[in-house]
C-alpha positions as MATLAB code, in Angstrom:
seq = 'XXXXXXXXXXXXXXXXXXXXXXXXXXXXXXXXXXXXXXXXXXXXXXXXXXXXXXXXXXXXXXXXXXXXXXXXXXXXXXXXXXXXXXXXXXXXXXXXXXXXXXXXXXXXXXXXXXXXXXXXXXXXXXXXXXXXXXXXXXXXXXXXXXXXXXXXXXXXXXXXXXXXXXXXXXXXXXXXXXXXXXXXXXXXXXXXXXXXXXXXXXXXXXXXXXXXXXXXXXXXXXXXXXXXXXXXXXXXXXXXXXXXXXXXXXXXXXXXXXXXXXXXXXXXXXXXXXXXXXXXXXXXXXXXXXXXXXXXXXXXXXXXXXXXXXXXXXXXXXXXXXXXXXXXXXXXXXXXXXXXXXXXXXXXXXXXXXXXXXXXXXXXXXXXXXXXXXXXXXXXXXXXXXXXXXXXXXXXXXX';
ca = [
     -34.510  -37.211   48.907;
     -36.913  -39.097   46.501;
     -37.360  -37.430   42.579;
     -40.670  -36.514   43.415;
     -39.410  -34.371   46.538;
     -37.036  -32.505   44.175;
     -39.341  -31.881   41.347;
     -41.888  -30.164   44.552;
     -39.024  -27.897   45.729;
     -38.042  -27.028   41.836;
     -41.603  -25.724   41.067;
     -41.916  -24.746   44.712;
     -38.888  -22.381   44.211;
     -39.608  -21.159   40.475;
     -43.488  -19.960   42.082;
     -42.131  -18.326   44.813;
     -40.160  -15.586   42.829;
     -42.676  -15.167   39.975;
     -41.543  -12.137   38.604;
     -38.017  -13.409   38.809;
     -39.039  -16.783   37.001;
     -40.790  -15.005   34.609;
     -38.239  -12.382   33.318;
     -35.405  -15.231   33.338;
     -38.222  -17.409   30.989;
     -38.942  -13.986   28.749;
     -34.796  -14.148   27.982;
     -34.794  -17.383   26.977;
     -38.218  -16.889   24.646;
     -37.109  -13.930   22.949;
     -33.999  -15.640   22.308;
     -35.579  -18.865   20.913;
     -38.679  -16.754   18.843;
     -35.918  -14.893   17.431;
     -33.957  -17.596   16.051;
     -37.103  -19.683   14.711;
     -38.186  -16.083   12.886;
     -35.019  -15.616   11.334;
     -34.458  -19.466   10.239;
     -38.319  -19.117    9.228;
     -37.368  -16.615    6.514;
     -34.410  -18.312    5.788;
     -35.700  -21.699    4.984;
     -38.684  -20.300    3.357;
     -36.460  -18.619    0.924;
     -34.462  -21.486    0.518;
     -37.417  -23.473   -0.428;
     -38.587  -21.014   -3.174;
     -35.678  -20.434   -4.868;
     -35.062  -24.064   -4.946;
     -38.786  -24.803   -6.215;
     -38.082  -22.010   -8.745;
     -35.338  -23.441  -10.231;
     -36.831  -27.188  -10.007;
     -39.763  -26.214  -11.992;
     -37.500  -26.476  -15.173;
     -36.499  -29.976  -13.852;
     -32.791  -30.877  -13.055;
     -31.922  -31.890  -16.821;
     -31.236  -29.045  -18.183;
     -28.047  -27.336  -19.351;
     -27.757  -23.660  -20.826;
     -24.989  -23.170  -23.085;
     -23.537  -19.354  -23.081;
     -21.070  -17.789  -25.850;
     -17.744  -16.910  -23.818;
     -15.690  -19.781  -21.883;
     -16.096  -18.403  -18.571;
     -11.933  -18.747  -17.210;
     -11.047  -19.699  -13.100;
     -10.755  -15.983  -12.469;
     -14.763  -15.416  -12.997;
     -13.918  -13.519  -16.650;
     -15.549  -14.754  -19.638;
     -13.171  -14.115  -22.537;
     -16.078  -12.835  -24.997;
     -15.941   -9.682  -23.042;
     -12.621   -8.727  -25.554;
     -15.222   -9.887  -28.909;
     -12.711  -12.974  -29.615;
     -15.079  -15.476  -29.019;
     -17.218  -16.643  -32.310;
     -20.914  -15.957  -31.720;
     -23.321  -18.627  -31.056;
     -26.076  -19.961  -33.639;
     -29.019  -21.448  -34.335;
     -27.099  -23.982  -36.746;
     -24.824  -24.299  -32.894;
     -27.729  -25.357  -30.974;
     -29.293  -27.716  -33.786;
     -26.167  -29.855  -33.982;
     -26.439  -30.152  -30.421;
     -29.515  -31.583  -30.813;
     -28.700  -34.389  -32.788;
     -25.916  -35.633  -30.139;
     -25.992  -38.776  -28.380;
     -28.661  -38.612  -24.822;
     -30.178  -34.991  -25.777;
     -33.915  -34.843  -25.837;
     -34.339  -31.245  -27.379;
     -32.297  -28.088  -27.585;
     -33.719  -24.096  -27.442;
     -31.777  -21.614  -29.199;
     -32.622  -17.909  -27.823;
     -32.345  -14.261  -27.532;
     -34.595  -11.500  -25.578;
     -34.952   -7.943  -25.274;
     -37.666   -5.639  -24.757;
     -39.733   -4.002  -27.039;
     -42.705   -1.889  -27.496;
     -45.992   -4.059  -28.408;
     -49.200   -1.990  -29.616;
     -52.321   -3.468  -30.435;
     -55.289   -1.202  -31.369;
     -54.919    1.678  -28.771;
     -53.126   -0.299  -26.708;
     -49.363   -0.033  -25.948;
     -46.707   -1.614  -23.754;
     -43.209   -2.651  -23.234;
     -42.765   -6.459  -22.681;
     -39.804   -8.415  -22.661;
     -39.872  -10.236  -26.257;
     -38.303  -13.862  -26.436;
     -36.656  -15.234  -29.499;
     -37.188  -19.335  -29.240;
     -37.249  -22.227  -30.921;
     -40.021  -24.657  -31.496;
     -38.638  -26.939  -28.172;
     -39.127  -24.038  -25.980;
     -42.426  -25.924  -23.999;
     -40.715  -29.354  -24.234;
     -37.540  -27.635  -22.648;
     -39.466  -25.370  -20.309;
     -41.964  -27.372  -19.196;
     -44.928  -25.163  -20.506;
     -47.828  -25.676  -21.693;
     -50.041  -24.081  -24.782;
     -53.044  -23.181  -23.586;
     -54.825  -21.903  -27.196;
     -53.456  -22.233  -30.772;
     -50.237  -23.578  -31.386;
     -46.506  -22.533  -30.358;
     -43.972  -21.924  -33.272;
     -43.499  -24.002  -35.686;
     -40.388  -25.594  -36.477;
     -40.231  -25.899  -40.585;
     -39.622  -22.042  -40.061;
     -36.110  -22.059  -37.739;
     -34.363  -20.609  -40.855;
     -36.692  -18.335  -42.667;
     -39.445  -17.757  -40.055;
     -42.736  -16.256  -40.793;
     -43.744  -12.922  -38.674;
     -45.600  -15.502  -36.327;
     -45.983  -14.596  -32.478;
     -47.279  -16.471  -29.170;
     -48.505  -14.391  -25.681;
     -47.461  -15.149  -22.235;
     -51.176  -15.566  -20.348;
     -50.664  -12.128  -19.020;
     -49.778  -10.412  -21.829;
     -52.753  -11.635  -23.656;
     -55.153  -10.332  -21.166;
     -53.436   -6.987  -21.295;
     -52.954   -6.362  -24.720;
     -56.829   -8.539  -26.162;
     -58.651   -8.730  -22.451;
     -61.668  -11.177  -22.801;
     -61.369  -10.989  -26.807;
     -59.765  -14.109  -29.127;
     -56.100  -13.394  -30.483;
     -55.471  -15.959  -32.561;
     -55.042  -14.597  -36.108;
     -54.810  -10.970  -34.720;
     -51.609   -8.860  -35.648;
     -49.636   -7.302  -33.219;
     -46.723   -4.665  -33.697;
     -43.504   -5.773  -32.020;
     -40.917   -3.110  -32.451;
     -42.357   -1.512  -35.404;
     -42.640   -4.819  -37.205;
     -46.037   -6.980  -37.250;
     -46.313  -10.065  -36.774;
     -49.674  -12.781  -36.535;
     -50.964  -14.520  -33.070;
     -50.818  -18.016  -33.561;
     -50.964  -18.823  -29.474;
     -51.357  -18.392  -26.009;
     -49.730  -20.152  -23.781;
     -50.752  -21.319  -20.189;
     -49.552  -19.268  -17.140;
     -46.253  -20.257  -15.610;
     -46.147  -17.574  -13.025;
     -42.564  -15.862  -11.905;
     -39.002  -16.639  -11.942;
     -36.886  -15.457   -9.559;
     -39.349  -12.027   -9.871;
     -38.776  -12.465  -13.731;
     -42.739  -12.574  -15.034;
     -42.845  -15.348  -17.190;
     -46.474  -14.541  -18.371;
     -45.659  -10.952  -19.296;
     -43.928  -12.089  -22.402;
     -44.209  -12.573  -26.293;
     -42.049  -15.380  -27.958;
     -41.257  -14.765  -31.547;
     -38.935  -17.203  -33.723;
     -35.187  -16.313  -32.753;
     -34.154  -15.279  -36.483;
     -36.917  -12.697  -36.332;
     -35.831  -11.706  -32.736;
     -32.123  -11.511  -33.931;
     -33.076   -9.328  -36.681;
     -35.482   -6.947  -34.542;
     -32.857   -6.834  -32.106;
     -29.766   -6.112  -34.911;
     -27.225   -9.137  -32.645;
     -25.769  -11.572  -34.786;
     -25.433  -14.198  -32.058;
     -28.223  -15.977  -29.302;
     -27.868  -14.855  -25.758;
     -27.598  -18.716  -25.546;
     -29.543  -22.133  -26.181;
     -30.707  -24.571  -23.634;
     -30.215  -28.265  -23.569;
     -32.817  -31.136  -21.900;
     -31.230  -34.428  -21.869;
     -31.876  -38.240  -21.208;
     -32.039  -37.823  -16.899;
     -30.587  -41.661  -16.728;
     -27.204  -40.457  -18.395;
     -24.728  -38.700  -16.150;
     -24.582  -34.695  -17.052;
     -20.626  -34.972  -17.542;
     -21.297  -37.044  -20.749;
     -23.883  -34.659  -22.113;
     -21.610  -31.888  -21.354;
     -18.480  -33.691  -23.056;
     -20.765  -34.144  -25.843;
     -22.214  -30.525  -26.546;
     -18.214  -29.209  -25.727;
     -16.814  -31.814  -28.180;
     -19.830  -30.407  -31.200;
     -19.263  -26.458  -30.415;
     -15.650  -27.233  -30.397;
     -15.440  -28.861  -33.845;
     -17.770  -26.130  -34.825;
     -16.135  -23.281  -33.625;
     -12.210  -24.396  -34.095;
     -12.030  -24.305  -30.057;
     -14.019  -24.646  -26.907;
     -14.787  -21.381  -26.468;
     -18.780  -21.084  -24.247;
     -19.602  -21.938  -20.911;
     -21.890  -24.977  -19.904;
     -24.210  -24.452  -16.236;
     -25.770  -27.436  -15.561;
     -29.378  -27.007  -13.374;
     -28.005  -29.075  -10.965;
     -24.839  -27.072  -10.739;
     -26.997  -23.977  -10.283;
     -29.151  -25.993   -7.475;
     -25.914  -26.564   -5.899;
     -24.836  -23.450   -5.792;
     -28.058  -21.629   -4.406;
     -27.951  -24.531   -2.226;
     -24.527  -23.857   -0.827;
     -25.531  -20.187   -0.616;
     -29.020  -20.304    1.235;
     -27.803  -22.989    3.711;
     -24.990  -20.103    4.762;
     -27.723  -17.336    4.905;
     -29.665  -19.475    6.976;
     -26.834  -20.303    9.411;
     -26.300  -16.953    9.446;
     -29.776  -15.357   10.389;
     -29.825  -18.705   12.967;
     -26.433  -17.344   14.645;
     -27.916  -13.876   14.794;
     -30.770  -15.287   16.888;
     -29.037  -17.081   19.044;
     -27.162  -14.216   20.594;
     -30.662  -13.374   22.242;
     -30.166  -17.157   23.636;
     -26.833  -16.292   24.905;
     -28.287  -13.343   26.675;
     -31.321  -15.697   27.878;
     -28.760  -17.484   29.294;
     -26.391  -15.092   31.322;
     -30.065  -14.349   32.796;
     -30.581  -17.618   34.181;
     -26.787  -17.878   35.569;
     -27.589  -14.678   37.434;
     -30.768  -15.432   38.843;
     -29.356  -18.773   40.071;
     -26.829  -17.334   41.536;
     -28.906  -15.071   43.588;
     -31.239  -17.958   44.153;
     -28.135  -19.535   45.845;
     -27.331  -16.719   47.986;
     -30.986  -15.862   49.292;
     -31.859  -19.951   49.948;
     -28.277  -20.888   51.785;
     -30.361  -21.568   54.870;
     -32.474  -24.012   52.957;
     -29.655  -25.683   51.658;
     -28.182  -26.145   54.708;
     -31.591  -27.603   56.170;
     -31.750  -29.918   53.445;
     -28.001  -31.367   53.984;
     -28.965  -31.620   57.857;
     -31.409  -33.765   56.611;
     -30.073  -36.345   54.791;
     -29.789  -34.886   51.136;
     -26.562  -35.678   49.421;
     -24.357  -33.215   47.293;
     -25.162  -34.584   44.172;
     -29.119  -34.069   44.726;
     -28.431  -30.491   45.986;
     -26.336  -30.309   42.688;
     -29.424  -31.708   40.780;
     -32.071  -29.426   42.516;
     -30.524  -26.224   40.903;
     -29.577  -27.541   37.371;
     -33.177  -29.131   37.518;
     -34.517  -25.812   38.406;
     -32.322  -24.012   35.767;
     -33.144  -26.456   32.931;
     -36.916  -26.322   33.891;
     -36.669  -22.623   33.825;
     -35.097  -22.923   30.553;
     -37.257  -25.004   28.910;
     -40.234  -22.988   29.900;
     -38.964  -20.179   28.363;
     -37.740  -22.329   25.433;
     -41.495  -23.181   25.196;
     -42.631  -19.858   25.364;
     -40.172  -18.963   22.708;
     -41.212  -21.657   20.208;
     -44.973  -20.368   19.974;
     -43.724  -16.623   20.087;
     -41.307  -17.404   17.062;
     -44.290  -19.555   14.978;
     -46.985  -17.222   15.907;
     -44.541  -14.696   14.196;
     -43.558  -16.172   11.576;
     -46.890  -16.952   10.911;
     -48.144  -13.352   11.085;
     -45.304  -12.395    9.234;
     -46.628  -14.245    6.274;
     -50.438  -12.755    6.491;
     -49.140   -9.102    6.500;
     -46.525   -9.998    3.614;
     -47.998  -12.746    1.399;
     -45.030  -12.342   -1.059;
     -42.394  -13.174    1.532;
     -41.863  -17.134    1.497;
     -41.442  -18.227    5.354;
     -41.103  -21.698    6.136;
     -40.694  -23.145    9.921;
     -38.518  -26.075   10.061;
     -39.827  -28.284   12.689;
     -37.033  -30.400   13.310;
     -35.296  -26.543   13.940;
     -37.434  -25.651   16.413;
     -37.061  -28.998   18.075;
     -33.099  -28.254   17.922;
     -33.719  -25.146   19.865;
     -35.757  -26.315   22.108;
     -33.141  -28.899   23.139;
     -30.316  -26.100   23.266;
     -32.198  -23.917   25.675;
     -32.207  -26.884   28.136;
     -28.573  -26.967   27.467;
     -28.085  -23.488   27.806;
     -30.402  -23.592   31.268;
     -28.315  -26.598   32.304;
     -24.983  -24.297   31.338;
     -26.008  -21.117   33.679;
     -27.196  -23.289   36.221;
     -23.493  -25.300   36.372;
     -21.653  -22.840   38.613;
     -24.631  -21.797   41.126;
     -26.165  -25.473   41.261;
     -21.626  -26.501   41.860;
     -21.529  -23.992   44.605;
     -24.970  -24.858   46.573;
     -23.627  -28.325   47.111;
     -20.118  -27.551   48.444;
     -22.060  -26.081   50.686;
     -20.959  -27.093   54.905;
     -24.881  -27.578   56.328;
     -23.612  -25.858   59.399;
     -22.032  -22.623   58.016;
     -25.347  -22.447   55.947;
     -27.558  -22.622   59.012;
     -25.512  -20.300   60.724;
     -26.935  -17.937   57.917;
     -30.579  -17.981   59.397;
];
C-alpha cells in the first residue's frame, strides 16, 4: 500500500464520522487555546515587569539601612543598626567605578496650591536623581547640588502632578505648600510613566534634608548607586560595604543589585508561567484520552476493513501507520484549531483589558503544536497496536 493510498483512507476515515472527528479535534483545541492563553498572560507579565525594572538600566545598586541576615530578618527591626546619611551616600560616591549616588526618603503629604489640594507621594533626592534614574527635565532645572546640606525650600513636579496642581499655567517660580511648609517650583520633569503600578509622574521631589525634616526621620529610606557597567557588580559592592563599614564601625545595610532583582523576578515569572502552562495542558490530557477513545471505537466498527486490507497485501506495520497517521492528523487539526482559538483570545483579551500585558510566545505555540501530534500519536498507540495484530480472516468473519 503506497503513502498516497494511506493518506486517502486517513482523510477518507476522519470525513466519514464528522461529528466524531470534530468533537475529538474540539478536545485537543480547547486544550491547546488554553495553554497559549494562560502562557500569553504569563509571558506578557514577564515581559513588563522585566521592562519595568530595565528602564533604570542593570547598573544600579540600592543600599538599605539593616543587614538583611539568611533567615530573611533585617536586624534594624530591634533599632541597633546606625541610620543611614546623606554624608553615607556621598562617600560612596567618591569610590573607585561609581558614576553617581542618590540619597533618599519619601512619604506622602498634602500639597495645596491656590484652591487646589492633594495628597502626593513627596520624594526627598539628591541632585543625581535623573542621572541615576534615567529621567529627564522637561522645564526649569532639577535640584541643585551646592544645597545637599542646607537646602533651600526648592521643589520639582512629576508631569502629572504639574498638570493637576497648575493645568495649562507656568510653575516655575510658583510656591507650593508641602506639608504645611512652602517651598518654590524650580522644575518639571518629563513623564516616566508607572512602576510596578507606583505613578512616577504623580510625585514632587524636594531636597532629602528638607524631606527628612518634614518627615521628623533621622535616617534615608536608602540611597542608590549607578556604577561603571564594564566593572563586575561584586567589586562595586565590596567597595560601598568596605566605606559604610569604616563609617559605621560594622557592615551593618543590605546591598540589591538590579541585576539581582532581574534575577529574581526572573526566577519567579518563569515558575508562574510553567505553572499557568501545566494548568493548560490538563485540557490537552483530556484532548487526548478523547482521541484514544475514538480510535478505539474506530478499531472496533472498521475490523472488516482491516481485515480486507490485510487480504490484500497491506503489511502490519502500514495498518499500524494508518491509525497513528489518522490519530496524529486528527491531532494536529485540532492542535491547529487550538492555536488560532488561543491567539484570537489572547488577542481579545488585550482589547477588552488594555492594562493587562499579554504576550504570545511563538516559539510556545510552535511547542504545542508539536505536543498535540505527540499526544495524537500517544492515544492512537494502543488502537493503531491492536488493528494490526489483527488475523485478516477472523476480521472478515466480522462482516
Amino acid at each position: 500500500m503506497r503513502a498516497k493510498d494511506i493518506l486517502r483512507l486517513t482523510l477518507g476515515a476522519l470525513r466519514s464520522q464528522g461529528l466524531r472527528t470534530l468533537l475529538a479535534a474540539l478536545a485537543i483545541a480547547v486544550g491547546i487555546a488554553s495553554v497559549i492563553l494562560l502562557t500569553s498572560i504569563g509571558q506578557g507579565v514577564r515581559e513588563y515587569v522585566t521592562a519595568e525594572f530595565s528602564q533604570f538600566g542593570t547598573n544600579l545598586l540600592i543600599v538599605s539601612p539593616g543587614r538583611v541576615t539568611t533567615a530573611g530578618m533585617s536586624i534594624g527591626v530591634f533599632g541597633t543598626v546606625r541610620p543611614l546619611t546623606v554624608e553615607d551616600a556621598e562617600a560612596v560616591r567618591r569610590a573607585p567605578f561609581v558614576l553617581a549616588t542618590n540619597a533618599t526618603t519619601d512619604g506622602n503629604a498634602e500639597v495645596s496650591v491656590g484652591g487646589k489640594r492633594r495628597r502626593i507621594t513627596i520624594y526627598g533626592m539628591t541632585a543625581d536623581w535623573p542621572r541615576v534614574a534615567h529621567m529627564n527635565v522637561r522645564t526649569g532645572s532639577f535640584l541643585p547640588r551646592q544645597e545637599l546640606y542646607a537646602p533651600r525650600p526648592l521643589a520639582v513636579l512629576g508631569s502629572r502632578a504639574k498638570e493637576e496642581l497648575f493645568g495649562a499655567a507656568n510653575p516655575l517660580g510658583e510656591r507650593i505648600t508641602i506639608g504645611g511648609s512652602r517651598f518654590r517650583v524650580i522644575g518639571v520633569m518629563e513623564s516616566k510613566g508607572q512602576f510596578l503600578g507606583m505613578d512616577l509622574d504623580d510625585t514632587v521631589y524636594i531636597p532629602v534634608a528638607r524631606a527628612l525634616e518634614l518627615f521628623n526621620r533621622d535616617g534615608l529610606t536608602g540611597f542608590h548607586v549607578t556604577y561603571d557597567p564594564e566593572v563586575p557588580v561584586e567589586r562595586v559592592v565590596e567597595g560601598v560595604r568596605r566605606i559604610i563599614a569604616a563609617r559605621h564601625g560594622r557592615d551593618d545595610v543590605t546591598i540589591i543589585t538590579q541585576q539581582k532583582m532581574l534575577d529574581v523576578m526572573e526566577s519567579v515569572l518563569g515558575v508562574l508561567t510553567f505553572a499557568v502552562g501545566a494548568l493548560g495542558s490538563i485540557s490537552l490530557l483530556v484532548g487526548g484520552v478523547g482521541i484514544l477513545t475514538i480510535m478505539t471505537i474506530a478499531v472496533s466498527e472498521r475490523t472488516s476493513e482491516i481485515g480486507l486490507l490485510v487480504a490484500l497485501g497491506a503489511t502490519r506495520r502500514q495498518i499500524h501507520g494508518l491509525f497513528l497517521g489518522e490519530a496524529a492528523l486528527l491531532a494536529a487539526i485540532g492542535g491547529s484549531g487550538g492555536l488560532a482559538l488561543g491567539a484570537s483570545l489572547a488577542r481579545l483579551l488585550t482589547l477588552i483589558v488594555p492594562d493587562l500585558p499579554v504576550s504570545t510566545p511563538w516559539w510556545f505555540a510552535a511547542l504545542a503544536e508539536g505536543i498535540a501530534v505527540i499526544v495524537g500519536l500517544a492515544a492512537g498507540v494502543l488502537p493503531a497496536h491492536r488493528a494490526a495484530r489483527m488475523e485478516p480472516v477472523d476480521a472478515l468473519r466480522t462482516e
